[in-house]
N, C-alpha and C positions, 0 to 999 in steps of 0.2 A: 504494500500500500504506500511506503515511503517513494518509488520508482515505478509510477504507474505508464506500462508502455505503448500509452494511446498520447494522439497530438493534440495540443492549447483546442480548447475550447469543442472537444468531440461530442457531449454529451448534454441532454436538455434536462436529467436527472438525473439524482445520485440518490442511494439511498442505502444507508452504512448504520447497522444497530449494532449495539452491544460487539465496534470492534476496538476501537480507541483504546479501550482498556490494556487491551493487550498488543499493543504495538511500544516499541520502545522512545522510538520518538515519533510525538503523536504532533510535533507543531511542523515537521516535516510532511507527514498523512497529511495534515489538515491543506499543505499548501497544494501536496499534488491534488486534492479532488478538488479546491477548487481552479486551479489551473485547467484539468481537463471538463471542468465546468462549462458551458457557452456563458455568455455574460446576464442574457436572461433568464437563464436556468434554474431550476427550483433544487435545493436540495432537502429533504425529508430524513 
């Protein structure tokens, strides 16, 4: 989840439960999903 191998802005949702927790570094995750986030994109 820290190296997610899709390009800026591929997706119109994300939707990520109960994983953060268990990721080591979770401010790394947070930046890839929004990165492959589109800019009007919902995340859930």
């Amino acid at each position: 989840m820290t190296n997610i191998p899709f390009q800026d802005e591929s997706y119109d949702i994300i939707l990520s439960s109960h994983v953060l927790e268990h990721i080591t570094d979770d401010w790394k995750a947070m930046h890839e999903l929004y990165r492959v986030q589109k800019k009007k994109g919902n995340m859930a």
